[in-house]
C-alpha positions in Angstrom: 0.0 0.0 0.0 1.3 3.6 -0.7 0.7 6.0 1.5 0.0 9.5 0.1 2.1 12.4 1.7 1.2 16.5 2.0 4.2 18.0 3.6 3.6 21.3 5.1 6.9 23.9 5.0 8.4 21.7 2.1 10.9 24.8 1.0 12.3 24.7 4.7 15.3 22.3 6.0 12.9 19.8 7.6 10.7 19.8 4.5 13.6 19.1 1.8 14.4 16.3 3.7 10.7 14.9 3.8 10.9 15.1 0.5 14.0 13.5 0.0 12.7 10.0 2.3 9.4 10.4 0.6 10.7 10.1 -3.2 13.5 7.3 -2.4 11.2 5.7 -0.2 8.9 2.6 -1.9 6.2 2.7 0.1 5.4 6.4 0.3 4.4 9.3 -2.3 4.5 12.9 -2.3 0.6 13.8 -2.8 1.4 18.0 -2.7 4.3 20.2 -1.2 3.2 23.2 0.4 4.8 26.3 1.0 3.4 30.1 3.1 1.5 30.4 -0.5 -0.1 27.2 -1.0 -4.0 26.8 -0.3 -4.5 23.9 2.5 -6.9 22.8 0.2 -3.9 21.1 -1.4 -3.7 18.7 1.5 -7.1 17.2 0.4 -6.6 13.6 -0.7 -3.7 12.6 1.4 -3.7 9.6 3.6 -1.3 11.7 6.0 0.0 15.1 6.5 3.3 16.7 7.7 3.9 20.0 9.8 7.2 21.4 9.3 6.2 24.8 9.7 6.4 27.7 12.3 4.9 28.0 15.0 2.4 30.9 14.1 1.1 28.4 11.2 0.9 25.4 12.9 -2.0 25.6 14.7 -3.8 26.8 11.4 -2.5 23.9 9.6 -3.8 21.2 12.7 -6.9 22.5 12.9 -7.5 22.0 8.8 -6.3 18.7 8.8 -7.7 17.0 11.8 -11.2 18.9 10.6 -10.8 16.6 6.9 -10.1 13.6 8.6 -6.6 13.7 7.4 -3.7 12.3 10.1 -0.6 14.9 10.5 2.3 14.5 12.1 3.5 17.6 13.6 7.3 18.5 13.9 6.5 21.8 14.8 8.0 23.0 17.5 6.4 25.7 20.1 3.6 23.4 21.3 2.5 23.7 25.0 1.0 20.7 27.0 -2.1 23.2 27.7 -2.3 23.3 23.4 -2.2 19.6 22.7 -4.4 19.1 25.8 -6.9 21.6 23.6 -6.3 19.4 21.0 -7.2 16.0 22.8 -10.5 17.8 24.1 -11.9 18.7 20.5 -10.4 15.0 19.2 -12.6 13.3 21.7 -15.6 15.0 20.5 -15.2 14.4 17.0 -14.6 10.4 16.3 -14.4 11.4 12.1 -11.2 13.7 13.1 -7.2 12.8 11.5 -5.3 11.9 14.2 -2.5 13.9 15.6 1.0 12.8 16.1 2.9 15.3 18.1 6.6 14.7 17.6 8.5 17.0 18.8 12.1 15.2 17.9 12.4 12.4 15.1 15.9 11.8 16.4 15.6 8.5 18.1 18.7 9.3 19.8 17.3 12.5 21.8 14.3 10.4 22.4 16.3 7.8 24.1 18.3 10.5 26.0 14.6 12.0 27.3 13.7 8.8 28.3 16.6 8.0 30.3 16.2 11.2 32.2 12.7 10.2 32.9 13.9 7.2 34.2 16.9 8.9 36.4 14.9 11.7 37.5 13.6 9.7 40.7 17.1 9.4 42.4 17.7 12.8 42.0 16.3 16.2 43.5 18.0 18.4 41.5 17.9 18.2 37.7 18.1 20.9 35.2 18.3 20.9 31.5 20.4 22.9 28.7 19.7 22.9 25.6 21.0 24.6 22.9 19.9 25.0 18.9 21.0 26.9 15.9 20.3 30.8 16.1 17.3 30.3 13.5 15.4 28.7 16.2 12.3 30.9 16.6 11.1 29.3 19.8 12.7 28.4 23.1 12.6 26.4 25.4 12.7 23.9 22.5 10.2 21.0 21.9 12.1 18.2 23.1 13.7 20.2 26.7 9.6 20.8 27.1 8.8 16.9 26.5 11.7 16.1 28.2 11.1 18.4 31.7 7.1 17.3 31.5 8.4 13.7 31.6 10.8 14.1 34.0 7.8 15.9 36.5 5.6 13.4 35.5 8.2 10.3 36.6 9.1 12.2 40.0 5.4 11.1 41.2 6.0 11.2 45.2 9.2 12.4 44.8 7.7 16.0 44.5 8.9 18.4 42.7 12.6 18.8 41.9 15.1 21.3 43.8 15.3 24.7 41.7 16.7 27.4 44.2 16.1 30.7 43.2 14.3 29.9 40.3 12.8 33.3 40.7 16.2 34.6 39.0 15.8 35.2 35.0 19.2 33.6 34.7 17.8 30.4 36.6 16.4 29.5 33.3 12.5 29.3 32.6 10.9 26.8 34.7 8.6 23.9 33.1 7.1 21.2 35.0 9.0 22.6 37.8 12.4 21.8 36.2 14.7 25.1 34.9 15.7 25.0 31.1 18.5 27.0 30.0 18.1 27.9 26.1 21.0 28.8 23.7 20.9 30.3 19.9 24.3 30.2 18.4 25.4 29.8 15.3 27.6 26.2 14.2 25.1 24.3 16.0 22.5 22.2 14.8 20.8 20.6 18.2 22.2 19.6 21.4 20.5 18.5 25.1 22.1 18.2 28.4 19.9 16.9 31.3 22.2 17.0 34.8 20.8 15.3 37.5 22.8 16.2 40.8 22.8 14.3 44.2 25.1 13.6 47.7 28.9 13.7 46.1 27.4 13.0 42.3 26.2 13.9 39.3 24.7 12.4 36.0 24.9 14.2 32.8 22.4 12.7 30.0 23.6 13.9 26.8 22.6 14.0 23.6 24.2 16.6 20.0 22.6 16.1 16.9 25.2 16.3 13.8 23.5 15.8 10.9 19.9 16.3 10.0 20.1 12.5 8.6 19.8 12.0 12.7 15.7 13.0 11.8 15.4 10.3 9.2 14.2 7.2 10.9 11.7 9.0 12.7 9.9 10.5 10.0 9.8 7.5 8.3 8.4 6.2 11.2 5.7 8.7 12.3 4.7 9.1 8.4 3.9 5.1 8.3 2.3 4.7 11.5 0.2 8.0 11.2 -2.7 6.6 8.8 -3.4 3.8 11.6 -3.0 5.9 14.6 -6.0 7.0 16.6 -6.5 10.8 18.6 -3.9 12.2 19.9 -0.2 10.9 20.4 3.0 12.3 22.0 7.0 12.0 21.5 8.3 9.7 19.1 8.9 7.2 22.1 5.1 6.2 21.7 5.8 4.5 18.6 8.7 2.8 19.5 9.0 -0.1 22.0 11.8 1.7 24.2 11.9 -1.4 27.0 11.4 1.5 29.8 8.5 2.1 32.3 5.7 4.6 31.1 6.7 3.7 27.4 4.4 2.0 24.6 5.1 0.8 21.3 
């Protein structure tokens, strides 16, 4: 079966490369290419969607697809829990709506790194993340230092929330799910993530740099093929992938 592809921001980085998997790929076809210009009508016919936009156009974008039953897979960054939450509500209402896949890195390296935090993050009080991303970033914190802090508060359970002293400081960082993230924009990189977890006498640095954009390949592939089978609304690229790891789902 071939599964019919509208990419959404196909003129940016993300988008070229969509296009690159979907032509060399045999199982997938490019159905339209969309750029700021293109009528979302264009989308109309595909068996699944991709989001590679900006953050002002995303939404926009969401809301056409899920309202022609059409699946997208966002790789959009700049969206909150509260937003996908909003999402979820409306998707439970309306059983004929696309589905949503909310991905918010398609390296499965990162998503391995966010995972271990998650899985550390109940040994140890104090955890903080950097991140840091090319200076064309729009939006910061980025995507996956939000996924990752909201897992990390969601893992702590009884644990309460982690140690941030004087988080009240604007050089503390911005504070999500109660854990500070430090954003940088510099130019010669592409994406990095440090999550340091600190205790008595030790700490634990989970690290993860990104390269090459040819780090985003397998998960696009990925999310594009599972997309036209998925159901509402799904989270992090870990939700696709059997990670071995509490709180995870293939």
């Amino acid at each position: 079966m071939t599964i019919r592809v509208a990419v959404a921001g196909a003129t940016g980085k993300m988008g070229r490369l969509a296009l690159e998997l979907i032509e060399a790929s045999d199982d997938l076809e490019l159905h339209a290419a969309l750029d700021s210009r293109s009528s979302l009508d264009e989308m109309l016919g595909a068996d699944v969607a991709l989001d590679v936009t900006h953050p002002a156009a995303s939404a926009g974008i969401v809301e056409f697809a899920t309202g022609a039953g059409i699946p997208i897979v966002v790789g959009t960054s700049g969206w909150s829990h509260d937003r996908i939450a909003e999402i979820a509500e409306f998707m439970r209402g309306h059983d004929d709506a696309g589905a949503v896949l909310f991905i918010p890195n398609f390296s499965v390296g990162s998503v391995l790194g966010t995972a271990f935090a998650a899985l550390a993050a109940r040994f140890f009080d104090a955890i903080e993340i950097v991140e840091a991303h090319h200076a064309g970033k729009v939006d910061s914190p980025s995507g996956t230092a939000v996924r990752t802090a909201e897992l990390i508060g969601g893992a702590r359970g009884d644990a309460g929330p982690v140690s941030a002293p004087h988080a009240d400081q604007r050089a503390r960082g911005q504070l999500v799910s109660g854990v500070p993230v430090h954003s940088l924009r510099l130019a010669g990189v592409l994406a990095e993530q440090r999550v340091i977890l600190g205790g008595d006498g030790e700490t634990l640095t989970i690290s993860h740099s990104t390269v090459s954009a040819s780090a985003y390949e397998q998960g696009i592939l990925l999310a594009l093929r599972r997309a036209p089978e998925a159901s509402g609304v799904v989270v992090g690229l870990d939700a696709l992938l059997d990670l071995g790891l509490p709180g995870t789902t293939a």
